[in-house]
N, CA and C of each residue as an Amber inpcrd file, in Angstrom:
protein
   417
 149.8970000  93.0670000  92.1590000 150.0080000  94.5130000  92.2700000
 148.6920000  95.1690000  91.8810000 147.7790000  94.6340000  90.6840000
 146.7030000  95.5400000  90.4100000 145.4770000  95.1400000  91.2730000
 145.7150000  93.8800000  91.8030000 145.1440000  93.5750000  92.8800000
 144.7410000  94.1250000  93.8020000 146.0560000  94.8700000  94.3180000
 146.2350000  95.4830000  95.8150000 145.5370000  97.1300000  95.2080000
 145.9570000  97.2130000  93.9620000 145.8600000  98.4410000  94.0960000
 143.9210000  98.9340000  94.0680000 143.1090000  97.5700000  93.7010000
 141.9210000  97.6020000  93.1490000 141.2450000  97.1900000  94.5620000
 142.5850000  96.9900000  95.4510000 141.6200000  96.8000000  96.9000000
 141.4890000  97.7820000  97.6820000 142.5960000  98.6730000  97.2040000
 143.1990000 100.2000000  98.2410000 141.6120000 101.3800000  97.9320000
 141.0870000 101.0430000  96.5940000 140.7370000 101.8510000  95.5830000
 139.2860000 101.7550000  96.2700000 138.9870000 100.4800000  96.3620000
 137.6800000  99.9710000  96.8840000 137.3400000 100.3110000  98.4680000
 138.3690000 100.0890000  99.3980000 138.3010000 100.6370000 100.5670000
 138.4210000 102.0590000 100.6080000 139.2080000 103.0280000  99.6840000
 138.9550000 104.0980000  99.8290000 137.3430000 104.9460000  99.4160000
 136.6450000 104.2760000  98.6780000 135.5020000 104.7410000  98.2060000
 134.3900000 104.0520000  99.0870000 134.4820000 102.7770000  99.9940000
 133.5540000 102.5530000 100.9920000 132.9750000 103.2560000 102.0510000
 135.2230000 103.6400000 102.1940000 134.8760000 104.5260000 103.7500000
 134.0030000 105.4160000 103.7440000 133.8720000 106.4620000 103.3480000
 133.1730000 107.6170000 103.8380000 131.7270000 106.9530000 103.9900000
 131.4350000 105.6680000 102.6380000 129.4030000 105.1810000 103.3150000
 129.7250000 104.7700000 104.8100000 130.5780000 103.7480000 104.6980000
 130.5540000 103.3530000 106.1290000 131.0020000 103.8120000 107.2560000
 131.3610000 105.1810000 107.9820000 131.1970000 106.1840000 108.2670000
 130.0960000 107.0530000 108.6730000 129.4490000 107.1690000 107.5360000
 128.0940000 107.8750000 107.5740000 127.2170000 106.7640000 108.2180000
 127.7280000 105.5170000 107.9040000 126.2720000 104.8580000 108.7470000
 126.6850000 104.4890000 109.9410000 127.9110000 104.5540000 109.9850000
 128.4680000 104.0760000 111.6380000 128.0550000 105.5410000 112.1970000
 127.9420000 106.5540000 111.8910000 127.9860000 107.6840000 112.6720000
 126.4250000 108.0260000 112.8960000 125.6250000 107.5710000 112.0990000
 124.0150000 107.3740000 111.9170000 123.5430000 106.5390000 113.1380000
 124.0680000 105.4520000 113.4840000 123.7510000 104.9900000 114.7450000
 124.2560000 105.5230000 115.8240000 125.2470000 106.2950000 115.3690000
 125.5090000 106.8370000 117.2880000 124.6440000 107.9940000 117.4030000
 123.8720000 108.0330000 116.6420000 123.6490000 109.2000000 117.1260000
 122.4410000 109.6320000 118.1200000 121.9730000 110.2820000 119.1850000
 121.0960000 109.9350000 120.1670000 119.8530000 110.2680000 119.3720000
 119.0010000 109.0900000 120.4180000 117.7140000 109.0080000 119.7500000
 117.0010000 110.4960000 120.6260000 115.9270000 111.1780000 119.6890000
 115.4220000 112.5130000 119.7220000 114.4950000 112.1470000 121.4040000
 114.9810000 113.7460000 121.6970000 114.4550000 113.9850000 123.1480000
 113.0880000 113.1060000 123.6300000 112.0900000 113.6400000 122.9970000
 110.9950000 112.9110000 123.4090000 110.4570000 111.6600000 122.6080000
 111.2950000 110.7410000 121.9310000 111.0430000 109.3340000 121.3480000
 111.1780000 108.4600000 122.4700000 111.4410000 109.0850000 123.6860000
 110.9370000 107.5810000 125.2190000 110.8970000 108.1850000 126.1980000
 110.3160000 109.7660000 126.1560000 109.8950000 110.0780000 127.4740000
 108.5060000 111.0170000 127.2870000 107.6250000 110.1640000 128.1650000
 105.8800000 110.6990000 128.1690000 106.0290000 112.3470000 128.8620000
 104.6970000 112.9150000 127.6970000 104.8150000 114.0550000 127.9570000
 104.3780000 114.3870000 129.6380000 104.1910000 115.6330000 130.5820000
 103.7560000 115.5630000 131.5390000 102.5120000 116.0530000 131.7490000
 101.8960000 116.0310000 130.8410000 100.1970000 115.9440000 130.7720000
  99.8250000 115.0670000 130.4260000  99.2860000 114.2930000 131.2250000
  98.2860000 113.0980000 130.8270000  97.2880000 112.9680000 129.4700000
  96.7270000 113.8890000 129.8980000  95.8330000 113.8630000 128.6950000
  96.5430000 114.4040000 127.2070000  97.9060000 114.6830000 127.5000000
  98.4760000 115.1440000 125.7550000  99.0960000 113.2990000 125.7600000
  99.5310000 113.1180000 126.5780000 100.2250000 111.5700000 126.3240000
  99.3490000 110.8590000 125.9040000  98.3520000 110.4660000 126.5070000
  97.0990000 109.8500000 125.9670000  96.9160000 110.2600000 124.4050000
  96.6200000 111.1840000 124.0240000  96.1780000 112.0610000 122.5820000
  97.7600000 111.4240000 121.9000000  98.8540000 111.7450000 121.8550000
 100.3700000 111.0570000 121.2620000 100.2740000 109.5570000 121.4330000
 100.0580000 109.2240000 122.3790000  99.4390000 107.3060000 121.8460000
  99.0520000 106.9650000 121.3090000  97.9000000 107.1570000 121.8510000
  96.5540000 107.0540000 120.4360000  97.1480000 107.0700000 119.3120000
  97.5720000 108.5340000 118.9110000  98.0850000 108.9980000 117.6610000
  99.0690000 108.1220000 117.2320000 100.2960000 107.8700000 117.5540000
 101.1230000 106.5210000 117.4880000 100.7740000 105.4520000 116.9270000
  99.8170000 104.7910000 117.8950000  99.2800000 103.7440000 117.7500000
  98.6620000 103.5150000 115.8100000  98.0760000 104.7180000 115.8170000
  97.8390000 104.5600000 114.1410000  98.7850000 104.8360000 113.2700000
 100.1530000 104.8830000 113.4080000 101.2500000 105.2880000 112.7380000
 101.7590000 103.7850000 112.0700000 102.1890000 103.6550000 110.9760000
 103.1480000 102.7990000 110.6700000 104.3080000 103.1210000 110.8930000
 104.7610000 102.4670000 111.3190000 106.6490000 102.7760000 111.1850000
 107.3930000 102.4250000 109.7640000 107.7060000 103.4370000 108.9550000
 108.2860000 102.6520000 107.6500000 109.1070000 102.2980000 107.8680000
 110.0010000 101.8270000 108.4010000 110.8780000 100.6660000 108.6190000
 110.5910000  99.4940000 108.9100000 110.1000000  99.1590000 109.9120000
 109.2870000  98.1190000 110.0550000 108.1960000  97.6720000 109.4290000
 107.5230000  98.0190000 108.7220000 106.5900000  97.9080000 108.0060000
 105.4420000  96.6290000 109.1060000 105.7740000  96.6180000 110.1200000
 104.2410000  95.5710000 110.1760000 104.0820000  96.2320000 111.9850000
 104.7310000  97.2660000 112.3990000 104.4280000  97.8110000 113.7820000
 104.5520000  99.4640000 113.7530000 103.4700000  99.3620000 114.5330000
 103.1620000 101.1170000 115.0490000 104.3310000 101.5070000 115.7640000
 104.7500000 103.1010000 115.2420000 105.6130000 103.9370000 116.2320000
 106.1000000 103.9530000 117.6060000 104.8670000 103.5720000 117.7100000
 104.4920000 103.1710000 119.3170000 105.2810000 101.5730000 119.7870000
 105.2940000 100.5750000 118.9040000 106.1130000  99.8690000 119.4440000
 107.1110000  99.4510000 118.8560000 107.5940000 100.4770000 118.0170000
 109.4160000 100.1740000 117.2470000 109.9940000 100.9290000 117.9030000
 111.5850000  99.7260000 117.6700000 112.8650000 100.7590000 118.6020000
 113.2750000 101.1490000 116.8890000 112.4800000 101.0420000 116.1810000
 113.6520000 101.9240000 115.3330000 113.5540000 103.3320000 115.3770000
 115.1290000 103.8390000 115.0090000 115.8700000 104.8340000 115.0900000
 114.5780000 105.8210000 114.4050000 114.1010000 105.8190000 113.6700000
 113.1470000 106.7910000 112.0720000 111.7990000 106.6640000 112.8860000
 111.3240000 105.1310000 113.9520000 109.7830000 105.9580000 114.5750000
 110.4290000 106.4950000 115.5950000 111.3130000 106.4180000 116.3260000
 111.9650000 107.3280000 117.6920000 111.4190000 108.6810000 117.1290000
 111.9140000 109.1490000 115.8260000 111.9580000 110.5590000 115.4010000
 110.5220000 110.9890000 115.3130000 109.9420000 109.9150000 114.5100000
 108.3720000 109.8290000 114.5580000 107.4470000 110.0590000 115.8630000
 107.8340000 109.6220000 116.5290000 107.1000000 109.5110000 118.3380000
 108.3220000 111.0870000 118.9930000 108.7190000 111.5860000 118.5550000
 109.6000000 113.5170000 119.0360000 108.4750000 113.7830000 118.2100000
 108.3780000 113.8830000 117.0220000 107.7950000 114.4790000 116.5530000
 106.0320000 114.7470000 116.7080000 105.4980000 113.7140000 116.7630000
 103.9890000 113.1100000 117.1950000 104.3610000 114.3530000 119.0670000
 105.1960000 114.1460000 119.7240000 104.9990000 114.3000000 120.9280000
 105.2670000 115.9570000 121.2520000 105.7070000 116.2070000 119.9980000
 106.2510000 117.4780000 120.1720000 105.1540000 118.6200000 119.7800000
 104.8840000 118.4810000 118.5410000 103.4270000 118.8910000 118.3300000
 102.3850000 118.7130000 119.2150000 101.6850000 117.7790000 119.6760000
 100.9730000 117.7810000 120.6250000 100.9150000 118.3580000 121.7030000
 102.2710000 118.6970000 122.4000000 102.9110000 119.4070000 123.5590000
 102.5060000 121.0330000 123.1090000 102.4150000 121.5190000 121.5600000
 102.5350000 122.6790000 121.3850000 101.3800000 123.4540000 121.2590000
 100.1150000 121.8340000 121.1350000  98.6900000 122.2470000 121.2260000
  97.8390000 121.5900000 120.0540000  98.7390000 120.9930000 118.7690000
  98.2910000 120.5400000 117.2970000  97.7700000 119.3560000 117.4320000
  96.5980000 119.4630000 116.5700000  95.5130000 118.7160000 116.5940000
  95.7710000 117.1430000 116.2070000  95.8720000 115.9870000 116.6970000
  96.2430000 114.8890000 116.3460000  96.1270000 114.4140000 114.7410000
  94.6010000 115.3030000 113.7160000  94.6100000 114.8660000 112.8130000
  95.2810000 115.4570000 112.2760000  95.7270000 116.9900000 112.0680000
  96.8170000 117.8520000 111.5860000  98.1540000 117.1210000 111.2920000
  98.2270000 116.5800000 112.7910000  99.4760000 115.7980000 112.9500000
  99.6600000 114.2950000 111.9660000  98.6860000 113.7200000 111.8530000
  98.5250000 112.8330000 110.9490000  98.6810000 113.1330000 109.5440000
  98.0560000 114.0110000 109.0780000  97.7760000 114.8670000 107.7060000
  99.4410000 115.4790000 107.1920000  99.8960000 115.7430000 108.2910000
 101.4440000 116.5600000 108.0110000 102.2450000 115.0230000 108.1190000
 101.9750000 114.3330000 108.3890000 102.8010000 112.8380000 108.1450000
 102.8250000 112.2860000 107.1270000 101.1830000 111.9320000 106.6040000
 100.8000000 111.3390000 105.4090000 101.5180000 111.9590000 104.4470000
 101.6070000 113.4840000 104.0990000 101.9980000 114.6340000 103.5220000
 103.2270000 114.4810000 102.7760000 104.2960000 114.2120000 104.2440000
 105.6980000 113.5030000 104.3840000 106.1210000 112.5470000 104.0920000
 105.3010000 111.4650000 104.3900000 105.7530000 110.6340000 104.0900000
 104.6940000 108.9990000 103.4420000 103.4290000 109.7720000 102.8710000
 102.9070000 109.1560000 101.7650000 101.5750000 108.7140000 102.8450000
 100.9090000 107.8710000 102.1910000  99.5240000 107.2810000 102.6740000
  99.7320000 105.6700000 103.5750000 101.0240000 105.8180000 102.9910000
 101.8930000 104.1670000 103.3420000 101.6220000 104.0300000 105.1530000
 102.2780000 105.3200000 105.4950000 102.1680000 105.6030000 106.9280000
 101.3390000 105.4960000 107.7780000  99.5650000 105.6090000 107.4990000
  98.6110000 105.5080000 108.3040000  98.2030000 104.5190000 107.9970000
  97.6150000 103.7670000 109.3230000  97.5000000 102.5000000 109.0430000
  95.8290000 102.5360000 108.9190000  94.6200000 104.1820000 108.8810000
  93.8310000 104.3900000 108.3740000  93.8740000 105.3750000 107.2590000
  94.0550000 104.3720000 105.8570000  94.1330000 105.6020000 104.9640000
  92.4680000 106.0470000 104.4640000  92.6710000 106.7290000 103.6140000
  91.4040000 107.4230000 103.4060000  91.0490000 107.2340000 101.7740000
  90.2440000 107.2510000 101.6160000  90.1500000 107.0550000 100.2210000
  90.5210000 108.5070000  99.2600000  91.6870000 108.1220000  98.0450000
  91.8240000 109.1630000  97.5690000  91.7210000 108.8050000  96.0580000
  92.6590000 109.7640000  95.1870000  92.9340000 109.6570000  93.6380000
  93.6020000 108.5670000  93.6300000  94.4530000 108.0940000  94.6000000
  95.7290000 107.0900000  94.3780000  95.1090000 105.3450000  95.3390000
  94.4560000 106.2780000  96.0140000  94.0220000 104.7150000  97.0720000
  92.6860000 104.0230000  96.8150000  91.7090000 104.7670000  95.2780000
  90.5400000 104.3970000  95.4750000  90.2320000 102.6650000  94.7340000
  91.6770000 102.8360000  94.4290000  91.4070000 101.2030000  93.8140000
  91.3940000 100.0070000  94.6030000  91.9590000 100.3060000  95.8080000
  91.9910000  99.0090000  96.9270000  90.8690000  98.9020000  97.6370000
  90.0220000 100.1910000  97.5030000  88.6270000 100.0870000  98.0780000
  87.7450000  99.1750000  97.0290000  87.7360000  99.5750000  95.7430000
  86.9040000  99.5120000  94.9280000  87.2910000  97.6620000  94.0660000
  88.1070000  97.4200000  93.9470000  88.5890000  95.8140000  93.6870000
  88.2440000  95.1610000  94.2670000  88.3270000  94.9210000  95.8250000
  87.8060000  94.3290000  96.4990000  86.0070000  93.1400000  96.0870000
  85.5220000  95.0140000  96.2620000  83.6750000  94.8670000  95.9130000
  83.6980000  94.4560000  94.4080000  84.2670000  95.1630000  93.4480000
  84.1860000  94.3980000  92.5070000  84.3610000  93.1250000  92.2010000
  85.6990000  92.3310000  92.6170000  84.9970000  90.7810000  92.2260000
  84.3710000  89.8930000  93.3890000  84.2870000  90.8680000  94.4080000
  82.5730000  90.1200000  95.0150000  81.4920000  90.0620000  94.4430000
  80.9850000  91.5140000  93.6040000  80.2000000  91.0620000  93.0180000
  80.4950000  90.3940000  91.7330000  81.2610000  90.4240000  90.9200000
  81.4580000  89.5650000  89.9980000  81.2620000  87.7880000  90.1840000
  81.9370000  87.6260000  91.3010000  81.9370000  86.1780000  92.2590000
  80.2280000  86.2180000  92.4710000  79.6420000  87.4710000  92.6700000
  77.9030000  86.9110000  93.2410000  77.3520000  86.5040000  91.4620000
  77.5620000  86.9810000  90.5530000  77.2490000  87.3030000  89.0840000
  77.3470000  85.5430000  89.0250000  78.5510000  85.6850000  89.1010000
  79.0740000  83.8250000  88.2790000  77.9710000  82.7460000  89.1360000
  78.3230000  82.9000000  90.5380000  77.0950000  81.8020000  91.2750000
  75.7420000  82.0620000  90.8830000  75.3830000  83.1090000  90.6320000
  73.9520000  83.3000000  90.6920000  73.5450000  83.0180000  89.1610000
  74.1300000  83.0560000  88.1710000  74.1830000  82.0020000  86.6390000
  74.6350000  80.8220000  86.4840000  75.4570000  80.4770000  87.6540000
  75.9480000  78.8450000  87.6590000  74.6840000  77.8450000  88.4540000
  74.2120000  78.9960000  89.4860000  73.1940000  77.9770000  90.1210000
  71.5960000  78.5860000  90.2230000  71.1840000  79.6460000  88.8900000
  69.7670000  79.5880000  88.9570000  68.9880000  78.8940000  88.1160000
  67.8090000  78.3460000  88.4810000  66.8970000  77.5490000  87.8230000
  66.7010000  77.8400000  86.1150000  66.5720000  76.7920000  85.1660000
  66.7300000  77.1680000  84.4560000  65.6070000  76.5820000  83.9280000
  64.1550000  77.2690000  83.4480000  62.6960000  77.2230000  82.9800000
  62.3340000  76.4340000  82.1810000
Protein backbone atom coordinates (compact mmCIF):
# COMPACT_ATOMS: atom_id res chain seq x y z
CA UNK A 1 0.00 0.00 0.00
CA UNK A 2 2.75 2.69 0.81
CA UNK A 3 4.28 1.46 -2.11
CA UNK A 4 1.60 2.27 -4.48
CA UNK A 5 0.95 5.21 -2.81
CA UNK A 6 4.87 6.48 -3.16
CA UNK A 7 4.43 5.52 -6.85
CA UNK A 8 1.07 7.57 -7.48
CA UNK A 9 3.05 10.48 -5.62
CA UNK A 10 6.11 10.18 -7.89
CA UNK A 11 4.20 10.05 -11.17
CA UNK A 12 2.18 12.83 -10.09
CA UNK A 13 5.17 15.23 -9.57
CA UNK A 14 7.04 13.96 -12.93
CA UNK A 15 4.18 14.74 -15.05
CA UNK A 16 4.04 18.23 -15.50
CA UNK A 17 8.48 17.99 -16.27
CA UNK A 18 7.62 15.54 -18.69
CA UNK A 19 5.08 17.45 -20.38
CA UNK A 20 7.00 20.50 -20.59
CA UNK A 21 9.64 18.62 -22.41
CA UNK A 22 7.38 16.57 -24.53
CA UNK A 23 5.71 19.82 -25.48
CA UNK A 24 9.34 21.55 -25.99
CA UNK A 25 9.91 19.29 -28.88
CA UNK A 26 6.82 19.77 -30.67
CA UNK A 27 7.23 22.74 -30.97
CA UNK A 28 8.09 24.28 -34.60
CA UNK A 29 11.44 25.14 -35.28
CA UNK A 30 11.61 29.30 -35.79
CA UNK A 31 10.69 30.67 -39.26
CA UNK A 32 13.99 31.37 -40.62
CA UNK A 33 16.30 28.46 -38.83
CA UNK A 34 16.13 26.57 -42.63
CA UNK A 35 15.10 28.99 -44.97
CA UNK A 36 17.89 31.39 -46.82
CA UNK A 37 17.18 34.85 -46.78
CA UNK A 38 16.27 36.27 -50.44
CA UNK A 39 19.23 38.40 -50.78
CA UNK A 40 22.18 36.84 -51.55
CA UNK A 41 24.44 38.92 -50.24
CA UNK A 42 22.49 39.09 -46.57
CA UNK A 43 22.65 35.07 -46.75
CA UNK A 44 26.16 35.12 -47.46
CA UNK A 45 26.81 37.86 -44.41
CA UNK A 46 24.25 35.11 -41.92
CA UNK A 47 26.68 32.23 -42.95
CA UNK A 48 29.59 33.56 -42.50
CA UNK A 49 28.18 34.82 -39.30
CA UNK A 50 26.95 31.22 -38.33
CA UNK A 51 29.75 29.66 -39.28
CA UNK A 52 31.58 31.46 -36.25
CA UNK A 53 28.83 30.60 -33.84
CA UNK A 54 29.09 27.75 -31.41
CA UNK A 55 26.08 25.99 -30.83
CA UNK A 56 25.82 25.48 -26.98
CA UNK A 57 24.38 22.40 -27.20
CA UNK A 58 26.52 20.79 -29.18
CA UNK A 59 29.44 22.13 -28.07
CA UNK A 60 31.89 20.99 -30.97
CA UNK A 61 29.59 22.46 -34.23
CA UNK A 62 28.64 25.80 -35.65
CA UNK A 63 24.89 26.95 -35.89
CA UNK A 64 25.30 26.48 -39.21
CA UNK A 65 25.55 22.82 -38.99
CA UNK A 66 23.32 21.73 -35.88
CA UNK A 67 19.81 20.43 -36.08
CA UNK A 68 19.54 21.42 -32.68
CA UNK A 69 16.36 22.91 -31.62
CA UNK A 70 18.51 26.26 -29.49
CA UNK A 71 20.96 26.88 -32.94
CA UNK A 72 17.59 26.68 -35.17
CA UNK A 73 16.67 29.74 -32.83
CA UNK A 74 20.22 30.92 -33.16
CA UNK A 75 20.32 30.85 -37.16
CA UNK A 76 16.10 33.05 -36.86
CA UNK A 77 17.83 35.03 -35.01
CA UNK A 78 21.44 35.60 -36.85
CA UNK A 79 18.95 35.74 -40.03
CA UNK A 80 16.58 37.98 -38.77
CA UNK A 81 18.74 40.77 -37.81
CA UNK A 82 20.63 40.74 -40.80
CA UNK A 83 17.39 40.90 -42.92
CA UNK A 84 16.72 44.16 -40.80
CA UNK A 85 20.14 45.65 -41.85
CA UNK A 86 22.44 44.79 -38.32
CA UNK A 87 25.82 44.62 -38.59
CA UNK A 88 27.18 40.97 -38.32
CA UNK A 89 29.55 42.12 -35.46
CA UNK A 90 26.63 43.79 -33.47
CA UNK A 91 25.06 40.57 -34.06
CA UNK A 92 27.88 38.67 -32.59
CA UNK A 93 28.43 41.16 -29.64
CA UNK A 94 24.50 40.83 -28.72
CA UNK A 95 25.17 36.93 -28.62
CA UNK A 96 28.35 36.89 -26.70
CA UNK A 97 26.29 39.38 -24.38
CA UNK A 98 23.56 36.52 -24.13
CA UNK A 99 25.01 34.03 -23.97
CA UNK A 100 28.74 34.37 -22.70
CA UNK A 101 32.18 34.27 -24.70
CA UNK A 102 31.57 30.35 -24.76
CA UNK A 103 29.60 31.07 -28.01
CA UNK A 104 32.17 32.55 -30.42
CA UNK A 105 34.35 30.39 -31.61
CA UNK A 106 36.63 33.87 -32.00
CA UNK A 107 36.77 35.15 -28.60
CA UNK A 108 38.57 38.22 -27.87
CA UNK A 109 40.70 38.85 -25.24
CA UNK A 110 39.06 40.17 -22.10
CA UNK A 111 39.05 40.50 -18.00
CA UNK A 112 37.80 36.84 -17.98
CA UNK A 113 39.58 35.30 -21.18
CA UNK A 114 43.06 36.88 -20.74
CA UNK A 115 44.40 33.86 -19.05
CA UNK A 116 44.10 31.33 -21.94
CA UNK A 117 46.00 33.76 -24.01
CA UNK A 118 48.61 34.44 -21.57
CA UNK A 119 49.40 30.55 -20.06
CA UNK A 120 49.96 29.32 -23.05
CA UNK A 121 53.26 31.85 -23.73
CA UNK A 122 54.05 31.56 -20.36
CA UNK A 123 55.25 28.06 -20.02
CA UNK A 124 56.75 28.35 -23.45
CA UNK A 125 58.82 30.53 -22.23
CA UNK A 126 59.40 28.95 -19.05
CA UNK A 127 60.01 25.53 -21.22
CA UNK A 128 62.68 28.00 -23.35
CA UNK A 129 64.23 29.11 -19.58
CA UNK A 130 64.67 25.29 -18.42
CA UNK A 131 66.42 24.16 -21.98
CA UNK A 132 68.44 27.04 -22.31
CA UNK A 133 70.06 26.24 -18.45
CA UNK A 134 69.87 22.54 -19.04
CA UNK A 135 71.84 22.84 -22.26
CA UNK A 136 74.20 26.02 -22.12
CA UNK A 137 77.89 25.75 -22.03
CA UNK A 138 79.19 25.87 -18.89
CA UNK A 139 82.91 28.02 -18.72
Amino acid sequence: MKRAVLSILAALLLAPALSAANAQQQLAPAPLAYQQLPDTQQEEAAQGLMETLRCLKCQSQSIADSDAPMAGDMRHQVRTRIAAGEDPEAIRAWLVDRYGDYVSYDPTISQSTWPLFAVPLMLLLIAALLLWRRFRKTA
